[in-house]
C-alpha positions in Angstrom: 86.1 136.4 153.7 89.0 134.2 154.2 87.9 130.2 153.3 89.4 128.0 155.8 88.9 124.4 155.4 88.1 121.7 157.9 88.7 118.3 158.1 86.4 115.6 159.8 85.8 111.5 159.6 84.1 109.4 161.4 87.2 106.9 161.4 89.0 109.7 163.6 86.2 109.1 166.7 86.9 105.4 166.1 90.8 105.0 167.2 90.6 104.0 171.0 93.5 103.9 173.3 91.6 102.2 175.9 89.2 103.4 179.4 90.9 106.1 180.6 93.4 107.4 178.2 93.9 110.7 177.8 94.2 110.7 173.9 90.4 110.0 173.9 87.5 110.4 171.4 86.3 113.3 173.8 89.3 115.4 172.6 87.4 115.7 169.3 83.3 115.7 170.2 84.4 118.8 172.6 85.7 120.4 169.5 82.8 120.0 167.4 80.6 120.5 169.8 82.2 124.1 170.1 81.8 124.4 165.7 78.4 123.5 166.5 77.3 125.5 169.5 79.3 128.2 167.9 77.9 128.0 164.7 81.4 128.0 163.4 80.6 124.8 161.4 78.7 127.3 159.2 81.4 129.2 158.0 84.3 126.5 157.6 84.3 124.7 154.5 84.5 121.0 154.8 87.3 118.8 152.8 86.8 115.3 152.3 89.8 113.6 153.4 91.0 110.5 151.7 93.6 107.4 152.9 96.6 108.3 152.5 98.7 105.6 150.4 101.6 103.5 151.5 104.1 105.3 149.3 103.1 108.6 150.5 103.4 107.4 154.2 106.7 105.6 153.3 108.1 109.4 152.1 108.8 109.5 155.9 108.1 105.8 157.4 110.5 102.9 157.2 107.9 100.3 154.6 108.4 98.0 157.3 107.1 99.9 159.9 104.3 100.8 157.7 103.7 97.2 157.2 103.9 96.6 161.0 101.2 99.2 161.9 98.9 97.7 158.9 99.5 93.9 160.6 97.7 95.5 163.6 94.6 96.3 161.5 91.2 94.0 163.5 93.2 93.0 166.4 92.0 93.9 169.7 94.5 95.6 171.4 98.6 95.9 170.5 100.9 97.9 172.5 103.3 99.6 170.9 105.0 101.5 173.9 103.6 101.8 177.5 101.5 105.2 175.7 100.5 104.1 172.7 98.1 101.3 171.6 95.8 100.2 168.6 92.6 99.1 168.6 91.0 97.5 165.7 90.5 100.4 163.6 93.4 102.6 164.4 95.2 102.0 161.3 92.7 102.6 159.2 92.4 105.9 161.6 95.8 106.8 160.7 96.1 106.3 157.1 92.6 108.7 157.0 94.4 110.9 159.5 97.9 111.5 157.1 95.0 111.5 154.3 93.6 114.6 155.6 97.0 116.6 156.1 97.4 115.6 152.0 93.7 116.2 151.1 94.2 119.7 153.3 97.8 120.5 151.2 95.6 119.9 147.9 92.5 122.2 148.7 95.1 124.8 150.0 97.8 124.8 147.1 94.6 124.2 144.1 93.1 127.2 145.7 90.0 125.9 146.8 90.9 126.9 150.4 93.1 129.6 151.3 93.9 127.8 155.0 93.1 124.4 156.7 92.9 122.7 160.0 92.4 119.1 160.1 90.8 117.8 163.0 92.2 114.5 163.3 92.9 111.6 165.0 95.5 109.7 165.9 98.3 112.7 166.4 101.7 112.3 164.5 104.4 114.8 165.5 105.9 111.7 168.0 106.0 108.8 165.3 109.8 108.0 164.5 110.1 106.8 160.6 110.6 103.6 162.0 108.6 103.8 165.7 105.3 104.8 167.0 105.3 106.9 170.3 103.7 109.2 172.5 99.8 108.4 171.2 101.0 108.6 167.6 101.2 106.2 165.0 101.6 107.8 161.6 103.6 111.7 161.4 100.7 113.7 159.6 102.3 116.8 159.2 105.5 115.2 158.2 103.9 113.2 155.7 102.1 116.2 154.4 105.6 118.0 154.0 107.4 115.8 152.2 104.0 115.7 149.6 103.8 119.0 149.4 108.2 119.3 148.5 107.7 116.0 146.3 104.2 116.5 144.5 104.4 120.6 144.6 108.2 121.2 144.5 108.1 123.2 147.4 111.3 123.3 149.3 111.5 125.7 151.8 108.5 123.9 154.0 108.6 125.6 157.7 106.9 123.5 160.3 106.2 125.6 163.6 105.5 123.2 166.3 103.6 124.6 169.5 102.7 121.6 171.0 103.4 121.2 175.0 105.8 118.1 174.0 109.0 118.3 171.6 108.1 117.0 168.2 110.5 114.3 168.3 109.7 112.2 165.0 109.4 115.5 163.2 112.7 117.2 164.2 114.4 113.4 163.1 113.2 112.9 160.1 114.1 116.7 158.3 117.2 116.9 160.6 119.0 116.7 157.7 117.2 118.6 155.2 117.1 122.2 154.4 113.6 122.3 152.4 111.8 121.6 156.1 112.5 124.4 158.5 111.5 123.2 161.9 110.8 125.5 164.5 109.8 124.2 168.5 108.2 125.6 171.5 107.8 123.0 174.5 108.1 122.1 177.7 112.1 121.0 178.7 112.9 118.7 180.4 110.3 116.1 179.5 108.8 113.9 177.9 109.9 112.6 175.0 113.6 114.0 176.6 114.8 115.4 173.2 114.9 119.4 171.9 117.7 121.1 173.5 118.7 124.1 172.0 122.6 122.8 170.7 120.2 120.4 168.2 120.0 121.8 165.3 120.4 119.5 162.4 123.0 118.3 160.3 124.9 118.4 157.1 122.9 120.7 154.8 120.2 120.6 157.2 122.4 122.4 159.7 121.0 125.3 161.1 117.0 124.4 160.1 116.1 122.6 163.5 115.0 125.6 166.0 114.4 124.6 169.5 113.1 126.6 172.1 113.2 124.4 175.3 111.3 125.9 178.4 110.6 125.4 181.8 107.3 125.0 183.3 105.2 128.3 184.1 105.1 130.2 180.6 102.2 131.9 179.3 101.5 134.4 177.0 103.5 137.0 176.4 106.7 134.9 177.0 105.3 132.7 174.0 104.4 135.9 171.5 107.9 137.3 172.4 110.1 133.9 171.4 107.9 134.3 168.0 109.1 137.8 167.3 112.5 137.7 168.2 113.4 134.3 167.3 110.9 133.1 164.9 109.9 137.1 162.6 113.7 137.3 162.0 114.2 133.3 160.9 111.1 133.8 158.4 112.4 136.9 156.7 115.2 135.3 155.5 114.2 131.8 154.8 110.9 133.1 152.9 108.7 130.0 153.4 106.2 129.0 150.4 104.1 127.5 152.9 103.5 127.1 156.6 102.8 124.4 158.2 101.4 124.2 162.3 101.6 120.8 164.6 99.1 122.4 166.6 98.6 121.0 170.0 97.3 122.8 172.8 98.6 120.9 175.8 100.1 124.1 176.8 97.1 125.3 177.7 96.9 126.8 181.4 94.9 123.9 182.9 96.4 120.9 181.1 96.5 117.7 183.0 99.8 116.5 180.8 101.3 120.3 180.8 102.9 123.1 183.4 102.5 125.9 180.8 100.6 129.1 181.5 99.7 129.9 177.6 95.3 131.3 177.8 93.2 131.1 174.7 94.2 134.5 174.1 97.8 133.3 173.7 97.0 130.8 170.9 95.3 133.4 169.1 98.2 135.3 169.1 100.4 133.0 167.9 97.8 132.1 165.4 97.3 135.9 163.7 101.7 136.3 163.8 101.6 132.9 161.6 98.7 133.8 159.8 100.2 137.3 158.8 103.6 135.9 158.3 101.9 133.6 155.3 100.4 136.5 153.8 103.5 138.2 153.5 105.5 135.4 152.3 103.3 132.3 150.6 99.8 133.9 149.7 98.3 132.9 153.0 98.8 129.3 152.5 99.0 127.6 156.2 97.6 124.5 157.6 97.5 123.7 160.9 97.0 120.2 162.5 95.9 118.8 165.4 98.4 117.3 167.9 98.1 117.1 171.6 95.9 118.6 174.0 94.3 117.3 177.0 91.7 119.4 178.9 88.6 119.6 177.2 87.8 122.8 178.2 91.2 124.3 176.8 90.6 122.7 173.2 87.0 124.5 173.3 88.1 127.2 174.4 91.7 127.4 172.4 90.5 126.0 169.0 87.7 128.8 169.2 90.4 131.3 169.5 92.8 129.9 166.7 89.7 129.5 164.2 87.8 132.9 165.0 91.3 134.2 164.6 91.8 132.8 160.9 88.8 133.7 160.2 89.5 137.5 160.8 86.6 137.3 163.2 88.8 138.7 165.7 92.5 140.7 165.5 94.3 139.5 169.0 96.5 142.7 170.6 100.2 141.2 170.7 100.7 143.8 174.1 103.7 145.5 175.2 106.4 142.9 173.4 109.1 145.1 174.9 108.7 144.3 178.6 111.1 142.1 179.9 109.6 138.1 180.1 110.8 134.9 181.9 112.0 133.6 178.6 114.7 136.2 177.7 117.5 134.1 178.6 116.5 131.7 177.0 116.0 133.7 173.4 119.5 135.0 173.9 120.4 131.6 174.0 118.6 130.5 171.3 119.8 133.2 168.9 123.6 132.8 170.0 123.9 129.0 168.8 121.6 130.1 166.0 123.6 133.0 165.1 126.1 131.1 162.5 122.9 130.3 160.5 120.8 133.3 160.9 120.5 136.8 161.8 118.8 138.6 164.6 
């Protein structure tokens, strides 16, 4: 059986954006509730995350805006955009929270795990190197990139975000870099406003920004079909040696924040094409993280399907990925300003 490793703290339940907020400590007591009602918790093992250091943070962060962040440590309440706030704990929060996405790339890449999902708290895919935004303070799976290429040596690092919301701070800080291939489904236009499909990065990191910009009303197989005919032929060439998942499930058919159609069912797809892609190309190592996602019932019901699909518990039918979708356009699109870089 395939070992999958969790990650859990109590500092994570601790970060508070304030009555109301919908980046709340419920998003994560639904989830383990599930593990535990479940029984899921049974068969995950559990890896001890750790804080994760100012020069790790700073691989991606400005120091000052590390610094900035830290000054915020026992105050009541600082507001760093009209969405985002701290709370007297939230930077300890967040350096445990980038802590876990390194403790997760050590247990994967020593072998003590073959896959991990931290379950964290506050999300990152929105934090700017030099700006917080969008609930998130620190960028956890960007820090955890840039470890795994600095500490590891790995440099071709792909980064498949399918949160609702364009990874903003992630796309920014690898835009120029070819050892992070970043790859984005979401919901255009809005929020945060970036992720057209003409961005793509620059100077050698031209042509390793992917953006799949959508409107409102997509589901399933529209998802599943943009990840094999964008995604399948991008990976065969660029041979990742790891994969890593911002995975936020605001595009969830009920979402408050979200117009997407995607069903549990659809996250376990996306979930067994990633998992098989790292078997064929980096020896199963993927991580996944926790990013957005805002109906409590979706993250029970989605996170159940993403894990029970790692775990080989279940083997999700891909369907008919011939028939013609609402996103076709749109994937010729995508391949035609892609097509200088890659090959479909």
């Amino acid at each position: 059986m395939k070992r999958l490793g969790i990650v859990l703290d109590k500092l994570y339940f601790e970060h508070d954006n304030g009555s109301g907020h919908p980046e709340s400590q419920e998003r994560l007591i639904t989830i383990v509730d599930m593990l535990r009602e479940t029984k899921l918790i049974d068969e995950l093992v559990k890896i001890q995350p750790r804080d994760a250091t100012k020069e790790e943070i700073t691989f991606v962060h400005e120091p000052r805006y590390f610094d900035f962040i830290e000054s915020t440590r026992g105050k009541t309440r600082v507001f760093l955009d009209a969405d985002t706030s701290t709370c007297p704990l939230s930077f300890n929060a967040a350096v445990r929270a980038a802590g876990g996405m390194l403790s997760s790339v050590d247990n994967v890449l020593k072998g003590e795990v073959d896959m991990a999902f931290p379950l964290v708290r506050p999300p990152g895919h929105h934090a700017e190197r030099d700006r917080a935004m969008g609930f998130c303070l620190f960028n956890n799976i960007a820090v955890g990139a840039a470890y795994a290429n600095r500490l590891y040596g790995m440099d071709r690092i792909l980064i498949v975000d399918w949160d609702l919301h364009h990874g903003n701070g992630t796309q920014h800080i690898f835009y120029n870099s070819p050892n992070v291939l970043y790859f984005s489904t979401h919901q255009y236009p809005y929020y945060p406003g970036t992720g057209k499909i003409e961005e793509v990065g620059t100077g050698q990191g031209a042509g390793y920004t992917i953006n799949v910009p959508l409107p409102p009303g997509m589901g399933d197989r529209e998802y599943i079909k943009i990840f094999f005919e964008i995604l399948r032929p991008v990976i065969d060439q660029y041979k990742p040696q790891i994969i890593l998942v911002s995975a936020g499930f605001d595009a969830y058919y009920r979402d408050p924040l979200g117009g997407m159609k995607l069903s549990p069912r659809g996250f376990a797809q996306m979930t067994r094409f990633l998992k098989e892609m790292s078997e064929q190309y980096c020896g199963g190592r993927i991580i996944l993280i926790l990013e957005g996602g805002y109906s409590l019932d979706g993250l029970w019901e989605s996170t159940k399907a993403v894990i029970d699909e790692l775990l080989e518990k279940t083997q999700t039918d891909y369907g008919d990925l011939t028939q013609k979708t609402k996103a076709d356009s749109i994937i010729e699109d995508v391949k035609r300003v892609h097509s200088r870089f890659w090959r479909f």
